[in-house]
TIKOLVO-516115 format. One record per residue (C-alpha): chain; x, y, z. Coordinates in steps of 0.1 Angstrom, whole numbers. Example, Ala and Ser with C-alpha at 12.3 -4.5 7.8 and 13.67 -1.06 7.14 Angstrom:
# residues 2
<atom><ch>A</ch><c1>123</c1><c2>-45</c2><c3>78</c3></atom>
<atom><ch>A</ch><c1>137</c1><c2>-11</c2><c3>71</c3></atom>
END
This chain:
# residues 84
<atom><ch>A</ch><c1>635</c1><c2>-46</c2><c3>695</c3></atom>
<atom><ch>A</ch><c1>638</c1><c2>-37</c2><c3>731</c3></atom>
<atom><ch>A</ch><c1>659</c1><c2>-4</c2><c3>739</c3></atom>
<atom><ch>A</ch><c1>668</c1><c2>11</c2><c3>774</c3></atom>
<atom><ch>A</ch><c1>654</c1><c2>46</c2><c3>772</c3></atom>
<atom><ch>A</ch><c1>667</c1><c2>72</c2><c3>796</c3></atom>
<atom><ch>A</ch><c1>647</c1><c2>102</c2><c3>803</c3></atom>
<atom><ch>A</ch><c1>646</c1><c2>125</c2><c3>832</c3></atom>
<atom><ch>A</ch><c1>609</c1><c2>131</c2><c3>849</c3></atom>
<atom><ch>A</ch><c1>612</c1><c2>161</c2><c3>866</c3></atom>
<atom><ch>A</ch><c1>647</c1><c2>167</c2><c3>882</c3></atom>
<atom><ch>A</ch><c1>648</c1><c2>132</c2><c3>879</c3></atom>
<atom><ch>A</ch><c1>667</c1><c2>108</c2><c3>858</c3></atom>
<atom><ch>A</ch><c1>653</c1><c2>76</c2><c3>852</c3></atom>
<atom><ch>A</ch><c1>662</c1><c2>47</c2><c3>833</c3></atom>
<atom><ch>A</ch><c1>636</c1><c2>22</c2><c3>823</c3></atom>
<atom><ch>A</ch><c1>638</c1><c2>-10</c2><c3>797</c3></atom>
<atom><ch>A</ch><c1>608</c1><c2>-12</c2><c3>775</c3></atom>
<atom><ch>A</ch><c1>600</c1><c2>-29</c2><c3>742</c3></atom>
<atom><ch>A</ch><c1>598</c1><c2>-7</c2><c3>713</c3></atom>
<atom><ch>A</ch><c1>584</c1><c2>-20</c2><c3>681</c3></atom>
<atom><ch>A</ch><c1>608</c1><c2>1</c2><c3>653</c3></atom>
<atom><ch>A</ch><c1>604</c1><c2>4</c2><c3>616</c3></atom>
<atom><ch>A</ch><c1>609</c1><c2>22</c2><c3>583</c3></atom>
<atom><ch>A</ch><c1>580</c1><c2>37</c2><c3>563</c3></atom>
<atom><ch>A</ch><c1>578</c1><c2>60</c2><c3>531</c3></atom>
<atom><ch>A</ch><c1>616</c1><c2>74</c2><c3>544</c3></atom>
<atom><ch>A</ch><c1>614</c1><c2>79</c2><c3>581</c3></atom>
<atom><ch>A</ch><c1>615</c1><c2>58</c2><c3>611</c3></atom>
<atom><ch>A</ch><c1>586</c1><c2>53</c2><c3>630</c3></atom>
<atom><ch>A</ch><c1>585</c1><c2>37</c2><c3>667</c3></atom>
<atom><ch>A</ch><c1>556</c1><c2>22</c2><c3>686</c3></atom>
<atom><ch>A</ch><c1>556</c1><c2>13</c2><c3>725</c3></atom>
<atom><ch>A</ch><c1>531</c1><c2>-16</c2><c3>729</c3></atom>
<atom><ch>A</ch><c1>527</c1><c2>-10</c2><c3>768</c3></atom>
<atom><ch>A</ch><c1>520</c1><c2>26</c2><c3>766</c3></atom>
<atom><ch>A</ch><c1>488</c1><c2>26</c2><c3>746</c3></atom>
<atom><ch>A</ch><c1>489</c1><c2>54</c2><c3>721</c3></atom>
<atom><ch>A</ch><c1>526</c1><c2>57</c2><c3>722</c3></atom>
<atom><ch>A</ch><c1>537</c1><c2>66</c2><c3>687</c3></atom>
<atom><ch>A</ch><c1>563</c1><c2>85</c2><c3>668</c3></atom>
<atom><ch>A</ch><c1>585</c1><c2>93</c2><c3>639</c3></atom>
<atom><ch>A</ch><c1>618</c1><c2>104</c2><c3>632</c3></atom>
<atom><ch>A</ch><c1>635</c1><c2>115</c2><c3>603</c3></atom>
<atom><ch>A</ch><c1>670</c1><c2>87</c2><c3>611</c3></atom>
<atom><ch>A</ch><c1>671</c1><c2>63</c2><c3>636</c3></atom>
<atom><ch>A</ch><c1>686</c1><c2>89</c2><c3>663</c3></atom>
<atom><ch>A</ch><c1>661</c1><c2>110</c2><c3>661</c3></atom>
<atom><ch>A</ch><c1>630</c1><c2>86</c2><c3>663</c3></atom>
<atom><ch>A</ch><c1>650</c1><c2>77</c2><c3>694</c3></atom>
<atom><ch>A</ch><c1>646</c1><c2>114</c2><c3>708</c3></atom>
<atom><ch>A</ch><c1>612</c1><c2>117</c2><c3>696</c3></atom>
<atom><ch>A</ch><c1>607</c1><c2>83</c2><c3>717</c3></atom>
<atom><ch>A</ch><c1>617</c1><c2>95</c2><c3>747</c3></atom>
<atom><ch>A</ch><c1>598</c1><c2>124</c2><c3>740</c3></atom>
<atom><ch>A</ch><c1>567</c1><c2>105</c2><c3>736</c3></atom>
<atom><ch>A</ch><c1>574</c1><c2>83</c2><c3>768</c3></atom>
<atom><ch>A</ch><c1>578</c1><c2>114</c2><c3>788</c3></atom>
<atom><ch>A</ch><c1>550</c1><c2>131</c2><c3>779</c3></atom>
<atom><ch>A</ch><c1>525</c1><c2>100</c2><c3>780</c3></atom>
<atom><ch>A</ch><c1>535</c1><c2>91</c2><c3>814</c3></atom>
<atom><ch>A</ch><c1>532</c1><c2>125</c2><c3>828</c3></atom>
<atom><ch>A</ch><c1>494</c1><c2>125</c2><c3>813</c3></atom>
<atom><ch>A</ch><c1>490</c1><c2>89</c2><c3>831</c3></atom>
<atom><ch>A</ch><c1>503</c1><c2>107</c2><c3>861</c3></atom>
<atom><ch>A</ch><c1>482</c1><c2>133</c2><c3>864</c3></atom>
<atom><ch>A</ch><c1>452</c1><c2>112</c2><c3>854</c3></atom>
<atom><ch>A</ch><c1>463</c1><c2>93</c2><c3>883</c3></atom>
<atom><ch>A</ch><c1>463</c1><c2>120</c2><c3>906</c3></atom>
<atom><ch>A</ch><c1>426</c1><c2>131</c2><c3>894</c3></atom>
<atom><ch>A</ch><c1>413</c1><c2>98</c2><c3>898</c3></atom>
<atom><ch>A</ch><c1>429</c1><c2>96</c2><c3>937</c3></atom>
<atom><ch>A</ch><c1>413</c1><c2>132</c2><c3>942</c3></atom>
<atom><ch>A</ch><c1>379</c1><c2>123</c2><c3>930</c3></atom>
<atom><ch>A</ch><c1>378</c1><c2>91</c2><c3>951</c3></atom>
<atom><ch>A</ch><c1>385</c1><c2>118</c2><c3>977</c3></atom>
<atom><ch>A</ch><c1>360</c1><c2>136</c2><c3>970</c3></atom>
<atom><ch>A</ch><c1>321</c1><c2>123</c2><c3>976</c3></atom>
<atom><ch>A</ch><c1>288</c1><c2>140</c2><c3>963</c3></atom>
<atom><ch>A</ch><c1>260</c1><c2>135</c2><c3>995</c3></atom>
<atom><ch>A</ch><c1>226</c1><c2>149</c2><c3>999</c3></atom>
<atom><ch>A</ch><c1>218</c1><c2>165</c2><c3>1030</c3></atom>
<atom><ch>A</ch><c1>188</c1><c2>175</c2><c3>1042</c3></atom>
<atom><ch>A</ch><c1>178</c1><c2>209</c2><c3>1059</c3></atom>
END
């Protein structure tokens, strides 16, 4: 199933189309994004496993962003030996 998710980042709103792998299990909807590894959720109906999607999209890419950021300042960053 592929669903347009909308979700702000920021003050931003951004719209992004992304496959999401939906189904039911035990009474709830659960919701998996393939491309965001470790991207899973549940909602009690369909509307709300949508929420709790963008939810989980949101939060994963701010992680990936700031892991990004880390990685860019420790490539900054460089460990010499000097000697006095």
């Amino acid at each position: 199933m592929i669903e347009i998710i909308n979700f702000f980042q920021g003050t931003k709103k951004r719209q992004m189309k992304i496959k999401v792998i939906i189904w039911q299990e035990d009474g709830v909807w659960c919701g998996s994004v393939p491309a965001l590894p470790g991207c899973h959720t549940w909602g009690e109906s369909y509307d709300h496993l949508m929420e709790m999607l963008k939810e989980a999209i949101e939060a994963w890419l701010d992680v990936a962003n700031e892991k990004s950021n880390l990685e860019k300042e420790s490539k900054l960053a460089k460990e010499i030996e000097i000697s006095v």
